[in-house]
C-alpha positions in Angstrom: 1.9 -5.9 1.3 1.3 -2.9 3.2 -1.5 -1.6 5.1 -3.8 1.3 4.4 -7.1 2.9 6.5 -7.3 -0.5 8.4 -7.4 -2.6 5.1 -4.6 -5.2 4.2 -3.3 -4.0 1.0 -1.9 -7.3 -1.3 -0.5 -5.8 -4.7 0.8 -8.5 -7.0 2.6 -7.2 -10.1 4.5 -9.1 -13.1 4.7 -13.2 -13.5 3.1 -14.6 -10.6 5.4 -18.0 -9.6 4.7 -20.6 -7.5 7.1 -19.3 -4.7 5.6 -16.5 -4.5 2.4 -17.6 -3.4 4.2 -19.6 -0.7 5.9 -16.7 0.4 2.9 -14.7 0.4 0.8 -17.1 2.9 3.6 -16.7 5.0 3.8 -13.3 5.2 -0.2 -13.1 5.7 0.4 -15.8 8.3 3.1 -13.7 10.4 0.7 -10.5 9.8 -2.0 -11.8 11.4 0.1 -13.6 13.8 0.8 -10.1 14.7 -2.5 -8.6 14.6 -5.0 -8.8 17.7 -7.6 -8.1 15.2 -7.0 -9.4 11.6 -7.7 -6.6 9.3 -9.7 -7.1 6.2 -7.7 -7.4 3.1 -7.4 -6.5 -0.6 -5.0 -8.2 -3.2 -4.9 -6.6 -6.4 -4.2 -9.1 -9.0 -4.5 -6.0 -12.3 -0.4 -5.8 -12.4 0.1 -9.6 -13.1 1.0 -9.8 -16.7 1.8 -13.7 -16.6 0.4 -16.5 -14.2 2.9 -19.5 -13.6 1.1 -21.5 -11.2 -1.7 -23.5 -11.9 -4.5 -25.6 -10.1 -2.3 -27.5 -7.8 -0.6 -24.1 -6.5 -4.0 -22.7 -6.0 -5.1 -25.9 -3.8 -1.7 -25.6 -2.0 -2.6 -21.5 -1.2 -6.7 -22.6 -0.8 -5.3 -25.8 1.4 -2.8 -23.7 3.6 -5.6 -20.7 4.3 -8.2 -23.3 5.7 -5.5 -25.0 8.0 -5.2 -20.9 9.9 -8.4 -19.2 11.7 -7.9 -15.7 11.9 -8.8 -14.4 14.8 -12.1 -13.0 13.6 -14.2 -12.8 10.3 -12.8 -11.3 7.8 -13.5 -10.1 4.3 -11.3 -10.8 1.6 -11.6 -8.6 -2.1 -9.7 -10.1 -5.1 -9.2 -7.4 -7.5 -9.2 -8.8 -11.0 -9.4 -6.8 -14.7 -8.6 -9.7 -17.6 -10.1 -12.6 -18.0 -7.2 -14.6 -17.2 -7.1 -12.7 -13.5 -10.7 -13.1 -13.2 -10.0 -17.0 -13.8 -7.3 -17.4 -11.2 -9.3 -15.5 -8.6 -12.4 -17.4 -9.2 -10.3 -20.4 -8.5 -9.6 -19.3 -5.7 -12.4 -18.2 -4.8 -14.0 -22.1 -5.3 -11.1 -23.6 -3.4 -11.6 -21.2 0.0 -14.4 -22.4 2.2 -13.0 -21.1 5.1 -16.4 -20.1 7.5 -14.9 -16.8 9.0 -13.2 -15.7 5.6 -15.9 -14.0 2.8 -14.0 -13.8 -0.4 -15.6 -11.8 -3.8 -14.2 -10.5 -6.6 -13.8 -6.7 -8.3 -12.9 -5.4 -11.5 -11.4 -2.2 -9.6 -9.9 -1.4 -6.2 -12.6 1.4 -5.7 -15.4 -1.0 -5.3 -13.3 -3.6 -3.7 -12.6 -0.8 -1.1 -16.5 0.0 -0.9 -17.2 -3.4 0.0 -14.4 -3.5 2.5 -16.0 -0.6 4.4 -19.7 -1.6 4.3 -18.7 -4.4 6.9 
């Protein structure tokens, strides 16, 4: 997680497990904990070769981002390139119904990033 022209940069690489979606709500949590303005955010999901979490883990993510407002609306880009990628952030996407969070997807972190900045 690092941060990059204003934009919360989320790279996920390798065999996504269940803990590490746990420790990657905390981490957003203590970053926007931090932040008097809660950046808009990009997680690339193109370097995850295997997903081991399934529907529950999603829910558990989904369930955990609704509980914390951010301090201000925020957009959210899920950068996705296989089908199985694109799956796991439309599931996500379907389970987050947070009002002040607008999540859409992107087959590349140039147009993700060109959404970002139109807001």
């Amino acid at each position: 997680m690092s941060s990059h022209d204003g934009v919360l940069r989320i790279v996920l690489t390798g065999i996504l497990m269940p803990g590490e979606l746990a420790r990657l709500a905390d981490a957003l949590a203590a970053a926007e904990d931090a932040a008097a303005v809660v950046p808009h955010r990009l997680t690339d999901l193109t370097g995850v070769t295997r997903f081991e979490i399934g529907f529950d883990d999603m829910f558990e993510l989904a369930r955990r981002r609704r509980e914390r407002s951010p301090a201000n609306a925020i957009r959210s880009a899920l950068v996705a390139a296989t089908p199985v990628q694109l799956g796991f952030a439309r599931m996500f996407q379907t389970l987050n119904d947070h009002p002040l969070i607008t999540l859409a997807i992107f087959p590349d972190v140039d147009a993700a990033l060109a959404w970002l900045a139109e807001s």
